[in-house]
C-alpha positions in Angstrom: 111.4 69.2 71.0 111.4 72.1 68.3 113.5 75.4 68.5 110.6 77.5 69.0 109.8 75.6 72.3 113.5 75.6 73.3 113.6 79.6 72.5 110.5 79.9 74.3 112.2 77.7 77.4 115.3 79.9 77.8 113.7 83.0 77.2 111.6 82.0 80.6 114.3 80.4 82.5 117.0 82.7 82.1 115.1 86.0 82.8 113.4 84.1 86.1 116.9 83.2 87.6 118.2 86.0 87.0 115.8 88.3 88.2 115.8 86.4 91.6 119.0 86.9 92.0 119.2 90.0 91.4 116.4 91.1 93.3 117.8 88.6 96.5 121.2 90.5 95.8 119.4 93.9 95.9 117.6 93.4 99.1 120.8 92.2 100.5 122.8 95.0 99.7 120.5 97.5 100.7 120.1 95.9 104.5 124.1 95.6 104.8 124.9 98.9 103.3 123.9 100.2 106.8 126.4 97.9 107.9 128.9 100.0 105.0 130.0 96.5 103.2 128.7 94.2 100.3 127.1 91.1 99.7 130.4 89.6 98.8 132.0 90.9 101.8 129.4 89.6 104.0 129.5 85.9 102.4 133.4 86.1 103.6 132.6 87.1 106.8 129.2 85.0 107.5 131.8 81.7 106.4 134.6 82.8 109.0 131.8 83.5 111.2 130.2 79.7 111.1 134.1 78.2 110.4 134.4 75.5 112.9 138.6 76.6 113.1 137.9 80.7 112.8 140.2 81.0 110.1 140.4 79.9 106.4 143.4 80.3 103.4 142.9 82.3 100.9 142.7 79.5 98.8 139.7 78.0 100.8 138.1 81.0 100.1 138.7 81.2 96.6 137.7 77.7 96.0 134.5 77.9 98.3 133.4 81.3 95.8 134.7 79.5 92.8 136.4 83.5 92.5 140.2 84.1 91.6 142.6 84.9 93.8 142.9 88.4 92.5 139.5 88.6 93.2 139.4 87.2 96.7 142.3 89.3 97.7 140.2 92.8 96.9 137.5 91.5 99.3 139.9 90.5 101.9 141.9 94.2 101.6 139.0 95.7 101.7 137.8 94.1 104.8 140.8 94.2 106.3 140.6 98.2 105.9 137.4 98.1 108.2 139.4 96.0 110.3 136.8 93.2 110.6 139.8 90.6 109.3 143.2 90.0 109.9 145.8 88.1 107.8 148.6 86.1 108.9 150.8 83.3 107.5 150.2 80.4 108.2 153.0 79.1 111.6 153.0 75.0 109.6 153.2 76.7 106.0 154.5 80.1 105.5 153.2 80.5 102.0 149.7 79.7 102.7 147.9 83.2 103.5 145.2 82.6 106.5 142.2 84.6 107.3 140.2 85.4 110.6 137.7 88.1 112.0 137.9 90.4 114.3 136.8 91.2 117.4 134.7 94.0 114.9 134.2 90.8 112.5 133.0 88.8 115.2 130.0 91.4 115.7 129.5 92.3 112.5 128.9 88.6 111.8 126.1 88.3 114.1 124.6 91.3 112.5 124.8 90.0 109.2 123.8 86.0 110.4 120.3 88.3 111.3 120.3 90.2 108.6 120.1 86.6 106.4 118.2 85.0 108.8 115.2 87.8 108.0 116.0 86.9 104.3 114.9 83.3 104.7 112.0 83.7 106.5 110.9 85.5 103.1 112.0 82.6 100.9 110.3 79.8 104.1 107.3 82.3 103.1 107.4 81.1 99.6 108.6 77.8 98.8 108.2 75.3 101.6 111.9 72.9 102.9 111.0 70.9 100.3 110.5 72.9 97.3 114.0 74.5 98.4 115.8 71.2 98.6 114.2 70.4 95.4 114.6 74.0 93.4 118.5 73.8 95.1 119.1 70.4 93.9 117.6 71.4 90.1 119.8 74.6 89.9 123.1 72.5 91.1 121.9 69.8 88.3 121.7 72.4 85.8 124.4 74.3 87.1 126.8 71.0 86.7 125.2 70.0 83.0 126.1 74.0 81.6 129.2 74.1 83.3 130.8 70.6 81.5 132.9 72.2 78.4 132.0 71.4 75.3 
């Protein structure tokens, strides 16, 4: 395999994910700004939504967004300004911070679950179940292979 068709490779790959992404990202924003939060708000709020227990830690949530805990805390803060979270301790483990909607959360997580739901009807317009499965499984492969240091 020669450079050239290696530089030729990533100059196709690259661009493509990221233009996806970014245009998936886009759409999203724009339908939830009505809603007056994020994308990465509404990922937080979409998992508490489908949580089996209602709550998560912080640290679930960091771990689950592979995001710091700095990080994680700005989205909680900020959701808990719109009052569509609550934080308590944790009654077995003080220390461990845990996180749950609403009432207002509960709502707004339908209305996002919708929102999403329109979103993958475009991408079921595209790629069939199995071309998903299969482009998923491809980008986790690829996702594991770049992420290994050295």
């Amino acid at each position: 395999m020669g450079l050239i068709y290696m530089e030729e490779q990533l100059n196709k790959l690259i661009p493509l994910i990221k233009m996806n992404v970014g245009k998936l990202e886009k759409d999203m924003n724009r339908e939830l700004m009505q809603y007056g939060i994020t994308f990465s708000q509404s990922r937080v709020i979409i998992l508490l939504y489908d949580s089996v227990y209602g709550n998560l830690s912080m640290k679930e949530l960091e771990k689950k967004f592979q995001v710091t805990q700095q990080t994680m805390l700005g989205i909680v803060k900020r959701l808990e300004k719109k009052e569509l979270v609550e934080s308590y301790s944790d009654p077995l483990d003080l220390r461990v911070k845990r996180i749950h909607l609403t009432e207002s959360g509960q709502d707004m997580g339908k209305k996002i679950f919708e929102s999403f739901h329109e979103t993958q009807m475009k991408i079921d317009q595209a790629l069939t179940q199995q071309e998903q499965e299969t482009l998923t499984f491809l980008l986790q492969k690829l996702y594991v292979s770049i992420a290994q240091p050295g």
